[in-house]
C-alpha positions as CSV (number, residue, x, y, z in Angstrom):
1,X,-71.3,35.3,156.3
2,X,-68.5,37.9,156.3
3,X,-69.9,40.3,158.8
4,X,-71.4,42.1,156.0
5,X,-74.2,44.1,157.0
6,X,-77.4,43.0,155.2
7,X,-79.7,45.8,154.0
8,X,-83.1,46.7,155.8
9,X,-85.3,45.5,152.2
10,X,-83.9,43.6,149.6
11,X,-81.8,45.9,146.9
12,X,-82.6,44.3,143.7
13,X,-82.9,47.1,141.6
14,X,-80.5,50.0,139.6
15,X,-80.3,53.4,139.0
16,X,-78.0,55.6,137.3
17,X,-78.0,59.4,139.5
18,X,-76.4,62.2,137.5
19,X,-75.5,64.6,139.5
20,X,-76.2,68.7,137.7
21,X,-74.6,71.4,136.8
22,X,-70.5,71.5,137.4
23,X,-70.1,72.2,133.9
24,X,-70.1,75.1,131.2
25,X,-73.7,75.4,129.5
26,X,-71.9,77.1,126.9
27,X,-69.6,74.7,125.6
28,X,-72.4,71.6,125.7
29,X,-71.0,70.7,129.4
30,X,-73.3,68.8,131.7
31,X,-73.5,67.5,135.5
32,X,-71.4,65.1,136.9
33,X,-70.2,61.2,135.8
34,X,-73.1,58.7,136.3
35,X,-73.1,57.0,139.5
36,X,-75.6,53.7,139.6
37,X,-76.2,52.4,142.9
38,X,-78.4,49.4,143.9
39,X,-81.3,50.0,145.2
40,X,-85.2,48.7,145.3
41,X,-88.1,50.5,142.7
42,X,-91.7,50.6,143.9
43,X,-94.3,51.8,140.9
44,X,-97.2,52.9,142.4
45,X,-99.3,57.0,142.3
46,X,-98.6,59.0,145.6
47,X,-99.1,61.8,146.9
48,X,-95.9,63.4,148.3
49,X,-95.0,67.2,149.2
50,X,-92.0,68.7,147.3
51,X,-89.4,70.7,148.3
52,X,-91.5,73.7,148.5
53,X,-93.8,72.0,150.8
54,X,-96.6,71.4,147.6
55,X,-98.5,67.9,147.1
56,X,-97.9,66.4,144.0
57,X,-98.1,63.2,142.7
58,X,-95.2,60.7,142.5
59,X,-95.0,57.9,139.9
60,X,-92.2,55.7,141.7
61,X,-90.4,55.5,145.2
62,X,-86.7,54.3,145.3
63,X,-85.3,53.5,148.4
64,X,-81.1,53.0,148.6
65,X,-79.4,51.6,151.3
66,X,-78.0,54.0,154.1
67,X,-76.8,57.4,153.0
68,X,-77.1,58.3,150.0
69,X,-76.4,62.3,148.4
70,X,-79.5,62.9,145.9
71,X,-80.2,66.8,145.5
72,X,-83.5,68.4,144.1
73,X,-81.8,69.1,140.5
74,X,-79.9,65.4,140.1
75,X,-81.0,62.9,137.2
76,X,-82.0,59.9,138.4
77,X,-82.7,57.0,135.1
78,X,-84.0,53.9,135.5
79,X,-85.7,50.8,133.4
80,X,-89.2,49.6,135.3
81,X,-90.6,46.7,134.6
82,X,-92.1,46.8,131.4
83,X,-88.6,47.6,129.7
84,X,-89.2,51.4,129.7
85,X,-86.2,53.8,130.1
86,X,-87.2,56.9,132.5
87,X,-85.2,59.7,133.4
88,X,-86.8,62.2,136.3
89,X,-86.0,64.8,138.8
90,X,-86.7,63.9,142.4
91,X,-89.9,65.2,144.5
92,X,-89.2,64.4,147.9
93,X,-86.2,63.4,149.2
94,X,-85.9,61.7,152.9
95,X,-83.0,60.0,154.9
96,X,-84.5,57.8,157.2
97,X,-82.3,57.3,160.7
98,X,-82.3,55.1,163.1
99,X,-82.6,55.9,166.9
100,X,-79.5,56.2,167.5
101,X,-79.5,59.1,164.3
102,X,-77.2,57.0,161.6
103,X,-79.0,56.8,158.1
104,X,-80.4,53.4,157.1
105,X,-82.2,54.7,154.1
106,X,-82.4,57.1,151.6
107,X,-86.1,57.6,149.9
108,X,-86.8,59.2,146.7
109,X,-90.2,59.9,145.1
110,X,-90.1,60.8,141.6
């Protein structure tokens, strides 16, 4: 080994974020370039509370190693595991620290 830190859970999976806005609605501009990171997909219903502190349900979670800048109004696409393309706005969006307050993951629900 290299002294590469491993992950907490194994980071199998991709998505593409798209950051918003930063361009001009009026001349067909959109958010930023596409970023895709690694990270790991689980497909499952939940119930999560938004930004606004609502319950709704959530169709996937993604978790991404460490830190991670996802905002409320990003795109986040992604392929599950029947071949299907989605593109969704986050729910919920959590860093998870550890003790000594560093980030060791960012979770998503969408």
């Amino acid at each position: 080994m290299d002294g590469a830190i491993m992950p907490l859970i194994p980071m199998k999976d991709t998505v593409t974020v798209t950051k918003a806005g930063g361009g001009d609605p009026w001349d067909g501009g959109s958010g930023g370039a596409p970023v895709t990171y690694k990270c790991r997909i689980d497909e499952g219903a939940r119930l999560v509370r938004n930004q606004n502190g609502e319950e709704v349900v959530s169709s996937t979670q993604i978790r991404f190693d460490k830190l991670v800048a996802v905002a409320y109004d990003d795109e986040i696409t992604f392929t599950d595991y029947a071949g299907k393309t989605h593109t969704k706005r986050p729910i919920s969006v959590r860093i998870v620290k550890n003790i000594a307050s560093k980030p060791l993951l960012t979770e998503v629900y969408v």
